[in-house]
C-alpha positions in Angstrom: 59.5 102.4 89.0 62.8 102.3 87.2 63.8 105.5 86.2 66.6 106.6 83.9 69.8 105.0 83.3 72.1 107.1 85.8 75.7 105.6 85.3 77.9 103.0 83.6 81.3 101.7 84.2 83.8 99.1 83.3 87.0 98.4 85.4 89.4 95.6 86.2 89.1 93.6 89.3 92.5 94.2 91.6 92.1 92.1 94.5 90.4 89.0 95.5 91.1 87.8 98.9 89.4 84.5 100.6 88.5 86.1 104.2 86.4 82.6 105.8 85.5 79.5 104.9 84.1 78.6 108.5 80.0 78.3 107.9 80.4 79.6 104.2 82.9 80.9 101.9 83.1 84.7 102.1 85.0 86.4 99.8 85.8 90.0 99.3 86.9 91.8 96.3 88.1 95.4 95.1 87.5 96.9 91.7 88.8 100.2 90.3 86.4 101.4 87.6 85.8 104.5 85.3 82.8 105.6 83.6 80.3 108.2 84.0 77.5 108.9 86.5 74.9 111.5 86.3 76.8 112.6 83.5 80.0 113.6 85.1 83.2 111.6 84.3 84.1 109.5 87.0 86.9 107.3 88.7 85.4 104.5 91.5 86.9 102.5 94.1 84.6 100.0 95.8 85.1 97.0 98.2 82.9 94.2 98.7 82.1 91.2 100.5 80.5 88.2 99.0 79.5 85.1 100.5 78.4 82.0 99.0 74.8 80.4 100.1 74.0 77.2 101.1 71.7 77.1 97.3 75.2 78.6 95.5 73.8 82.0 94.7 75.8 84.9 96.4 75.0 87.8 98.4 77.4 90.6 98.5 77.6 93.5 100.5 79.7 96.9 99.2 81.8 100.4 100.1 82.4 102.4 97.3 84.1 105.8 96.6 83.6 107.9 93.5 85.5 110.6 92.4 84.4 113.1 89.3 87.1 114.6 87.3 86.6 118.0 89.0 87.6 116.1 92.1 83.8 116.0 93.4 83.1 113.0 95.5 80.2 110.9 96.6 80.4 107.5 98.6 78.3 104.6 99.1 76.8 101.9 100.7 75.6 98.8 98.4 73.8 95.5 98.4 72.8 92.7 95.7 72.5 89.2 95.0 74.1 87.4 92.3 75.9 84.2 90.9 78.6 82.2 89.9 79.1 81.8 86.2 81.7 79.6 84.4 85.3 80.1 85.0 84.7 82.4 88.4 82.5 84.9 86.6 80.2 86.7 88.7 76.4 88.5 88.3 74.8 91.0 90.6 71.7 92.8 91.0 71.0 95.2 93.6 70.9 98.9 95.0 73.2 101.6 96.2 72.4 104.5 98.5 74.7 107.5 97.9 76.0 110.2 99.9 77.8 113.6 98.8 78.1 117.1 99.1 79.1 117.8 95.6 76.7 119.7 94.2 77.3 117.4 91.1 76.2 113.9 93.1 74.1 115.6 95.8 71.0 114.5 93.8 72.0 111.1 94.5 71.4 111.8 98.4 67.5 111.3 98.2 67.3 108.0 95.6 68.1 104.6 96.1 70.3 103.5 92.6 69.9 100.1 91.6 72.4 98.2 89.5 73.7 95.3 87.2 77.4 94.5 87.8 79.5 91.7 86.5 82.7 90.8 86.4 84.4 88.2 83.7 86.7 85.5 84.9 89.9 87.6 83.9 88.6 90.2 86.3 87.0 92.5 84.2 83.6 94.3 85.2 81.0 96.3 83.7 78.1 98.0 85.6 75.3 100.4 84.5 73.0 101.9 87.4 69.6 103.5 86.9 67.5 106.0 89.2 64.5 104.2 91.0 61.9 106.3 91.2 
């Protein structure tokens, strides 16, 4: 069941690098995002991979560090599926699984997080996340 709505973000897209285009075009990606999660105001750093299907949707695979502004961190381990809109434009869905000793994020340990991220064709992305219960 989806729970509350845990976190939101908006950032700017800094890299986009073309990593294969032998049996699919992979892709990966970094984003630097602020926001909040679980309340606590946050900076994040994530990497991901995307590759392109045969049927054109995308499946994307992520690392991810955040940092709160007391300098508590928690990383992370994501997955979704998405799509390519106009202009390069992309649209996930899909779930996180955190890990932190922060007594700030260390709820996060035992819940899987699933989220809604997109990214504009300028590069720049919005994502909310919500507890699944």
């Amino acid at each position: 069941m989806l729970g509350e709505q845990i976190g939101e973000e908006t950032g700017k897209v800094l890299v986009r690098r073309v990593i294969s285009v032998d049996g699919g075009t992979k892709v990966e990606v970094s984003v630097q995002s602020t926001g909040k999660l679980l309340g606590v105001e946050i900076r994040s750093n994530v990497t991901y991979t995307a590759g392109i299907r045969p049927d054109g949707s995308l499946y994307g695979d992520a690392h991810g560090l955040v940092v709160g502004k007391g300098g508590e961190q928690a990383s992370f381990k994501a997955a979704g599926v998405g799509k390519l809109l106009d202009g390069g434009a992309v649209s996930y869905r899909g779930a996180s699984y955190y890990y932190s000793d922060s007594p700030n994020f260390r709820r996060l340990n035992t819940i899987a997080v699933v989220f809604e991220y997109s990214a504009d064709a300028e590069g720049s992305s919005k994502s909310k996340a919500w507890e699944w219960r």
